[in-house]
ZAMARGU-4260 file (C-alpha; in steps of 0.2 Angstrom, whole numbers, plus 5000, padded with zeros to 4 digits):
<rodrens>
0) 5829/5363/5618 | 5820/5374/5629 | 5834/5389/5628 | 5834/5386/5609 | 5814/5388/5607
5) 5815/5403/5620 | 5829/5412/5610 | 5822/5408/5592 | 5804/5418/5598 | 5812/5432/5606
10) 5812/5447/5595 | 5829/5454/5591 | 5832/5473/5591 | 5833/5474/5573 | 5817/5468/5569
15) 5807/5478/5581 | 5807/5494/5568 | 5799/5484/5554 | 5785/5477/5564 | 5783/5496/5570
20) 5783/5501/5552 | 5771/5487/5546 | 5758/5492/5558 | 5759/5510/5553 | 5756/5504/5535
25) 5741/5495/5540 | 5734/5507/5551 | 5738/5524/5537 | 5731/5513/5520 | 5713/5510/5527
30) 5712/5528/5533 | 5718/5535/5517 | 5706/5525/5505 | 5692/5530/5515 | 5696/5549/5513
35) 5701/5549/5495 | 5684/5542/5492 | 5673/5555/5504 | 5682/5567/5494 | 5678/5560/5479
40) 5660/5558/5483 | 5659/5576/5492 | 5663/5583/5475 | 5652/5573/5464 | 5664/5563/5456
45) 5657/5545/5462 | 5642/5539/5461 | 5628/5533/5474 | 5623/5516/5472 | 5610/5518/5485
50) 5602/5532/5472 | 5600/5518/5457 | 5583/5505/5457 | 5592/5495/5442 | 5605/5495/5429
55) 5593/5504/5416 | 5588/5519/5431 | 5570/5514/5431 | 5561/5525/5444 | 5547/5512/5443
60) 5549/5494/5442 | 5546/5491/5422 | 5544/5508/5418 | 5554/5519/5407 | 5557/5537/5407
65) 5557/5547/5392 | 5573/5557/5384 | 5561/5573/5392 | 5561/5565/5409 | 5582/5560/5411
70) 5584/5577/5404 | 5576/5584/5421 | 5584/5572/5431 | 5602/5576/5427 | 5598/5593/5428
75) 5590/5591/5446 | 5605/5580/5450 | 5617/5595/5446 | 5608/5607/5456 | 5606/5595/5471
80) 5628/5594/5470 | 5629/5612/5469 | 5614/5615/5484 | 5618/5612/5501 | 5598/5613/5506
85) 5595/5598/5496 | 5580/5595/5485 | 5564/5600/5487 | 5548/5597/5475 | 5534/5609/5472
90) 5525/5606/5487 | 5538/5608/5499 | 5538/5588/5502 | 5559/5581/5504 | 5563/5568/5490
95) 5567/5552/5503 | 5577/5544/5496 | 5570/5528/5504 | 5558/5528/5491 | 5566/5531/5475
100) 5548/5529/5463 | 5546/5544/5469 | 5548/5558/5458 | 5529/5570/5460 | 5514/5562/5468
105) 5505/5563/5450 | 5514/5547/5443 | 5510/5552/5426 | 5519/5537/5414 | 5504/5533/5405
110) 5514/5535/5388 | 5529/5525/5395 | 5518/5507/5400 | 5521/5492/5390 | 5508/5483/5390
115) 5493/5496/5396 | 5485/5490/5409 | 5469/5498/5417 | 5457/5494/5433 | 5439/5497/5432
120) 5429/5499/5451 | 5414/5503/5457 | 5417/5512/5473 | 5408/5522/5487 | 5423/5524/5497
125) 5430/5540/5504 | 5451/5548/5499 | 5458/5538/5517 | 5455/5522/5506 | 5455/5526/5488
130) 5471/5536/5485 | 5480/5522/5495 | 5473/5509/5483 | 5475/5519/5468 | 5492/5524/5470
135) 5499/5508/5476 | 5493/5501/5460 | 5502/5515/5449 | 5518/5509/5457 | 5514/5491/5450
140) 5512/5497/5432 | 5494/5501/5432 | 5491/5517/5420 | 5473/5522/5419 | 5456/5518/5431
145) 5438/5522/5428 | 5431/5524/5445 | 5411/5523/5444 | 5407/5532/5461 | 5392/5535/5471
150) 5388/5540/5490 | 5405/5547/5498 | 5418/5544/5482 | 5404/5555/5472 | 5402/5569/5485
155) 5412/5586/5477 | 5427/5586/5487 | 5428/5568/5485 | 5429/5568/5466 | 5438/5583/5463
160) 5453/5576/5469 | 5450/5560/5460 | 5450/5569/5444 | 5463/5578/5445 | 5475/5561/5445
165) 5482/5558/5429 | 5474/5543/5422 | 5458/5543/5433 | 5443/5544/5424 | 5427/5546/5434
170) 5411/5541/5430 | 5394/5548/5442 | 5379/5538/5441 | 5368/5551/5435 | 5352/5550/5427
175) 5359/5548/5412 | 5371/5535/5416 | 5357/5524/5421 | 5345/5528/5404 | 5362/5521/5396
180) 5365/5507/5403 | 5346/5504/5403 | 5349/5500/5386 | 5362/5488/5386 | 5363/5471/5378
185) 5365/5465/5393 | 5344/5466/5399 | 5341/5456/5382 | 5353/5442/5386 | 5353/5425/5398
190) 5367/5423/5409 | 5364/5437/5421 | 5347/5436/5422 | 5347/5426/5440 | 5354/5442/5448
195) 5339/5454/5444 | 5324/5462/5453 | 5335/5457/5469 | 5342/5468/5483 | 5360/5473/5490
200) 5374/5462/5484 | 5362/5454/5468 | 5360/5473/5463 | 5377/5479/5468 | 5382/5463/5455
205) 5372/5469/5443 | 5377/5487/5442 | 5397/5482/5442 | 5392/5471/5428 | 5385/5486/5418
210) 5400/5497/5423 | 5412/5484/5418 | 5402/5483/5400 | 5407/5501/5399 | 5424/5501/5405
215) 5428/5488/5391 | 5422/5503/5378 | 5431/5516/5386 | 5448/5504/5388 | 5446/5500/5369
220) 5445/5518/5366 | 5460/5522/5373 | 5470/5507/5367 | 5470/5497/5385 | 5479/5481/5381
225) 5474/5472/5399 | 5458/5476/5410 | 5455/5471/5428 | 5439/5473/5439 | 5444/5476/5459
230) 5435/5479/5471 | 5443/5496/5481 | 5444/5484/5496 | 5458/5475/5485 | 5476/5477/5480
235) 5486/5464/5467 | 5501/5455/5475 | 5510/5454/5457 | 5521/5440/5464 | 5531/5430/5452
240) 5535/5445/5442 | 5553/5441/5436 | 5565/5451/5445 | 5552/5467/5447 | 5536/5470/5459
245) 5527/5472/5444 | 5510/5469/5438 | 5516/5473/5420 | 5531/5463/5420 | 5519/5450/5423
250) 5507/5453/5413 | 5520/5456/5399 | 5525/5439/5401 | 5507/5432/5397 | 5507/5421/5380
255) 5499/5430/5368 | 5485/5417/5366 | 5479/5416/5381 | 5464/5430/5385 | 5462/5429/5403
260) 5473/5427/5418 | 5465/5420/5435 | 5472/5429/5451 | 5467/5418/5465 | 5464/5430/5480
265) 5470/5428/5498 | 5460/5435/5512 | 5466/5447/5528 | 5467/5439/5543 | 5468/5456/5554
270) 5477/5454/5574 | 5468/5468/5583 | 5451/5474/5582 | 5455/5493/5581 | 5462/5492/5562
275) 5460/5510/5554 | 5473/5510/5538 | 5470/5490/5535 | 5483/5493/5518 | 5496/5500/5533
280) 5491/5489/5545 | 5489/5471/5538 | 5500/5461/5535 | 5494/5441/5537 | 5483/5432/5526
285) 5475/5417/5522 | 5480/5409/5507 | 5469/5400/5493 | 5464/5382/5491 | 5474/5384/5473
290) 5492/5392/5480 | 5491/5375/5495 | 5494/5359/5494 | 5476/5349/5494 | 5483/5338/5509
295) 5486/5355/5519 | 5473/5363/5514 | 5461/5349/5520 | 5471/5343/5533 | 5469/5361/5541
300) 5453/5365/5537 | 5445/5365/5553 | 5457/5375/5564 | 5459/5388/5545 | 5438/5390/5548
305) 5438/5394/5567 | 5420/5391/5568 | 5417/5401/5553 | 5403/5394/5539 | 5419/5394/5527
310) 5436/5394/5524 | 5436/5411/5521 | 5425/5424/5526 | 5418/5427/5510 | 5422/5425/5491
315) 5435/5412/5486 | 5437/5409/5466 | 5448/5426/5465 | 5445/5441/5450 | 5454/5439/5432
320) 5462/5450/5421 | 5455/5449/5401 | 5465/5454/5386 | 5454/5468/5380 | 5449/5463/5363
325) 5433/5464/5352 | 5417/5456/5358 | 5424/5455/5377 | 5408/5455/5390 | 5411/5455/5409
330) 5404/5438/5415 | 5399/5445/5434 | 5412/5455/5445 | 5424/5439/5446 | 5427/5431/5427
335) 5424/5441/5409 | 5420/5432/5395 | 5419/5434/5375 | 5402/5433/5365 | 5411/5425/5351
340) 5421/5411/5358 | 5425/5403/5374 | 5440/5412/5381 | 5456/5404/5386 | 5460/5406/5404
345) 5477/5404/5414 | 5479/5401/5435 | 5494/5411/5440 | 5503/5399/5452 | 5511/5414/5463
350) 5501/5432/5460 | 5486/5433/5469 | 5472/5447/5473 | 5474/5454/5493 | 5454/5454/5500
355) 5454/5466/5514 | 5439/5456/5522 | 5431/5464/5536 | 5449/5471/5542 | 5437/5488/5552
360) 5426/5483/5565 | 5415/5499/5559 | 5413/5489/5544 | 5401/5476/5552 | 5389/5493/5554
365) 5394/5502/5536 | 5389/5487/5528 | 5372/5484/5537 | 5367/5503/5535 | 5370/5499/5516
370) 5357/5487/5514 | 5337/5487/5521 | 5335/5470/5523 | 5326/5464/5538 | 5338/5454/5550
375) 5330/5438/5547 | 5338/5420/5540 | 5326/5422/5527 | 5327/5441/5522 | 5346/5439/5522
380) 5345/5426/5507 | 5337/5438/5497 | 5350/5450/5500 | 5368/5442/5502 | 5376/5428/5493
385) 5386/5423/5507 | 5385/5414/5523 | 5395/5425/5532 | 5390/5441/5525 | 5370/5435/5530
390) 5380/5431/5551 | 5387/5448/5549 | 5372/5459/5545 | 5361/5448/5557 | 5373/5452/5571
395) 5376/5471/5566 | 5358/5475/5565 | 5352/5465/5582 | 5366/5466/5592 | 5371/5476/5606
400) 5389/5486/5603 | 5397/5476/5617 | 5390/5459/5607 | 5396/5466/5591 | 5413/5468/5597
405) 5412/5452/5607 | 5406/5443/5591 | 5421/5452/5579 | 5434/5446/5590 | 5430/5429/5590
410) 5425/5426/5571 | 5436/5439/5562 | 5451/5445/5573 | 5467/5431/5578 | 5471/5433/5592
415) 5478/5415/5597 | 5495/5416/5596 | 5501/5398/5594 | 5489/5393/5582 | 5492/5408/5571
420) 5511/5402/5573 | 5505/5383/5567 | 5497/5389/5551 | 5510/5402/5547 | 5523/5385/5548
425) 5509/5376/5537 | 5509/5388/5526 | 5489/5390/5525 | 5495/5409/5535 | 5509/5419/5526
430) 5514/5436/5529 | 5515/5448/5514 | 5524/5468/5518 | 5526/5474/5501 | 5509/5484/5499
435) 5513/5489/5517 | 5531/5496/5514 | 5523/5501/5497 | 5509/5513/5504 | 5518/5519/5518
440) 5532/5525/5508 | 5518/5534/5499 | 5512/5542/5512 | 5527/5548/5521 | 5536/5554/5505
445) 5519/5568/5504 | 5509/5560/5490 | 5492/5558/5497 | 5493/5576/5504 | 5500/5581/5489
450) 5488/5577/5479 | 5474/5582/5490 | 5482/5600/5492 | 5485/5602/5472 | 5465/5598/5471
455) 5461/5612/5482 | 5473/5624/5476 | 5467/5621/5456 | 5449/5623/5461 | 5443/5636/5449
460) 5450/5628/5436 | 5443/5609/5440 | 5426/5603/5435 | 5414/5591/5442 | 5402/5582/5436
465) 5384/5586/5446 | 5376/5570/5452 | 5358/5568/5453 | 5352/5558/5469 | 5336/5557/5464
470) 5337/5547/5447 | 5326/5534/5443 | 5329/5519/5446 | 5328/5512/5428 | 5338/5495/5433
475) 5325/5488/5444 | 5309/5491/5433 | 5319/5485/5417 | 5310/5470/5407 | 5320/5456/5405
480) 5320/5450/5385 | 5322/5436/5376 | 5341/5431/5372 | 5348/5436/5354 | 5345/5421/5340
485) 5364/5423/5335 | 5371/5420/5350 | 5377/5404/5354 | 5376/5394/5371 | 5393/5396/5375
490) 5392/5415/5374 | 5377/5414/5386 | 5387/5405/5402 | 5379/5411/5418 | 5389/5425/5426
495) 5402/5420/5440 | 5397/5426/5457 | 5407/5425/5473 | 5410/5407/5479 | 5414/5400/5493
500) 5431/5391/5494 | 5429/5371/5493 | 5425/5365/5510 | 5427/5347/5520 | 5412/5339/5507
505) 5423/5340/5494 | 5436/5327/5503 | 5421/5315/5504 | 5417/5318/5486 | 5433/5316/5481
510) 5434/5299/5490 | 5421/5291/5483 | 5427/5298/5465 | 5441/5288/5469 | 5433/5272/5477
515) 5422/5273/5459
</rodrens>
């Protein structure tokens, strides 16, 4: 047996030339494939698929090009076959392709969104935050903003460059801003009354509610469909978008009887304490009481709060987008309502608004040289809303550097590892690197420089609006009147301030609810 199993696996002489062959065969056909299609795609006859976002060659997520735009396209496509330099835009910034929205850093697809969506903001922030902000949101499906600015977003360079973004409208609080909102309905009516004759955030509320009256006008003007009020501290994670990151997928989905849509905000939870891009930089957040299971969410709640007055630092109930529509009001920075009816709302289970809370240490300092309250536990009431906003400015404005450092790292920054670890497996932590990958994209495909440079360069033919500093200050001397006789009670609810997320008291109340 052994000879016959010995001769049977021995190779004979004849066969040795087809195995020789065979191997040839295998070894040639690869090789040969592979060169027939280098060639093929050397000489432009097969396509990239790496160059493609979609079957319909979106270069936005939901959002279409015009006949105009594919025109340009195929043209800069054939040139860029027949160039070995490859293609170059008209500021000299390389087209990555790693980021393939990327066409010119003015984004102008204004005509091209379905459903028109705009953002309104009041804002003192300088470019290093606003063009991130404002871009990023572009990408999402965001086509027009109407920035009221003072302090550094109102200074001349500042502005310029803001108004020379397609889209961008900018409003200055001038003098006659202020004698126009003075005027507003508003003053006559009940439900923001509360916030009046009060300093710091109580008059920061109050003038975002009188921009946001405006914004509605201006958004109806222009044939707006949605309007959103955010906070340049603030980016929307349009999550639950079918198949897209975007906000007007999302909002395009929306039943059309439904006039707001609630985003339930998550808040930063920054891992150093020498932040200085936070949108570039951040990338865990705490999520909200209504994206977590209540068990989890209670049953975390201690550890979540590190010795923190709340949950989160500061506000909690998130910011909405309203269908624009006739008789639409803002109802505080957070909620809009409608003088005629009581508007039907909607939670969105998966989307939610990014808080960049406290993510600076500087901003412990910027937000105290903002405000002149005394650093008091009583001043403090008059002049923030929320517990952590009153610890903050108390420290910032009594203690040392060293103690204010000492103070941020424990209260703001996360620095223990393992329990970061247990709350990111709890899901009360999640990581979120789409507006990072987003934003850095941005910047290292030229668009921030871009636009900055293309300001500069078109300065003689810019104008900007000249902003008085020493306007009166109509607000705080304005009479509150009587509410209108034809406006019901419903049209009158109190304006929605920040809130604090629910905290351990609603667990007891909840139990004797039950034992009830």
């Amino acid at each position: 047996m052994a000879g016959l199993f010995y001769s049977s696996s021995k190779p004979t002489p004849s066969s040795t030339p087809s195995y020789s062959r065979l191997l040839l065969l295998v070894t040639l056909l690869p090789l040969s494939l592979a060169c027939f299609a280098f060639v093929l795609q050397w000489r432009g006859g097969l396509d990239d698929p790496a160059t493609h976002w979609s079957t319909d060659h979106l270069e936005f997520p939901g959002m279409a090009s015009t006949t105009r735009e594919k025109q340009q396209q195929q043209q800069q496509s054939s040139s860029s076959r027949r160039s070995d330099s490859g293609c170059v835009d008209l500021l000299g910034q390389s087209r990555s392709p790693s980021f393939p929205y990327f066409r010119d850093w003015t984004f102008d697809y204004q005509s091209d969104l379905n459903p028109k969506i705009c953002i309104t903001t009041s804002t003192s922030a300088g470019l290093e935050q606003t063009l991130p902000w404002l871009f990023y949101h572009k990408v999402i499906g965001v086509s027009t903003f109407y920035l009221f600015v003072e302090g550094k977003a109102a200074s001349p360079n500042v502005s310029r460059v803001l108004e020379s973004i397609p889209g961008v409208k900018v409003i200055h609080r001038t003098k006659e801003l202020e004698e126009q909102q003075s005027k507003s309905r508003i003053w006559n009516e009940t439900w923001l009354a509360s916030f009046f004759y009060k300093p710091c955030n109580y008059e920061l509320f109050v003038k975002q509610s009188l921009n946001m009256e405006m914004a509605i006008k201006m958004a109806q003007d222009s044939g707006m469909e949605w309007i959103i009020h955010l906070d340049t501290d603030e980016l929307i994670h349009p999550s639950g978008a079918t198949y897209e990151y975007s906000l007007r997928k999302l909002l395009g989905n929306i039943s059309a009887d439904v006039d707001a849509v609630i985003f339930p905000n998550y808040e930063s939870s920054v891992e150093r304490d020498d932040i200085k891009e936070p949108f570039s930089e951040v990338s865990m957040f705490k999520k909200n009481y209504d994206h977590l299971p209540r068990d989890v969410y209670f049953g975390n709640y201690k550890e979540a709060t590190r010795g923190n007055p709340n949950y989160f630092l500061t506000y909690g109930n998130g910011k909405a987008a309203a269908r624009v529509q006739n008789n639409l009001r803002p109802n505080g920075a957070h909620r809009w309502h409608n003088y005629r009816k009581s508007p039907k709302e909607i939670k969105l289970e998966e989307a939610a608004i990014l808080h960049y809370t406290y993510p600076k240490f500087s901003d412990l300092t910027s937000r105290r040289d903002r405000c002149g309250c005394k650093p008091t536990k009583v001043d403090v009431k008059r002049c923030f809303m929320l517990e952590f906003d009153r610890a903050a400015f108390i420290i910032a404005s009594t203690a040392s550097s060293e103690e204010m450092l000492q103070w941020y790292r424990e209260h703001v920054v996360w620095t223990d590892g393992a329990l970061k670890l247990k709350l990111l497996r709890k899901g009360i932590l999640t990581r979120i690197y789409a507006p990072m990958v987003i934003i850095q994209e941005l910047r290292e495909a030229g668009v921030f420089s871009s636009v900055v440079n293309s300001a500069h360069m078109s300065l003689n033919n810019s104008s900007t609006l000249s902003i008085s500093r020493d306007s009166s200050q109509v607000t705080g001397r304005r009479r509150v009147l009587e509410a209108h006789l034809d406006l019901d009670s419903e049209s009158q609810a109190s304006a929605v301030p920040p809130q604090s997320p629910p905290g351990v008291e609603a667990t007891q109340i909840g139990h004797n609810n039950q034992s009830e």
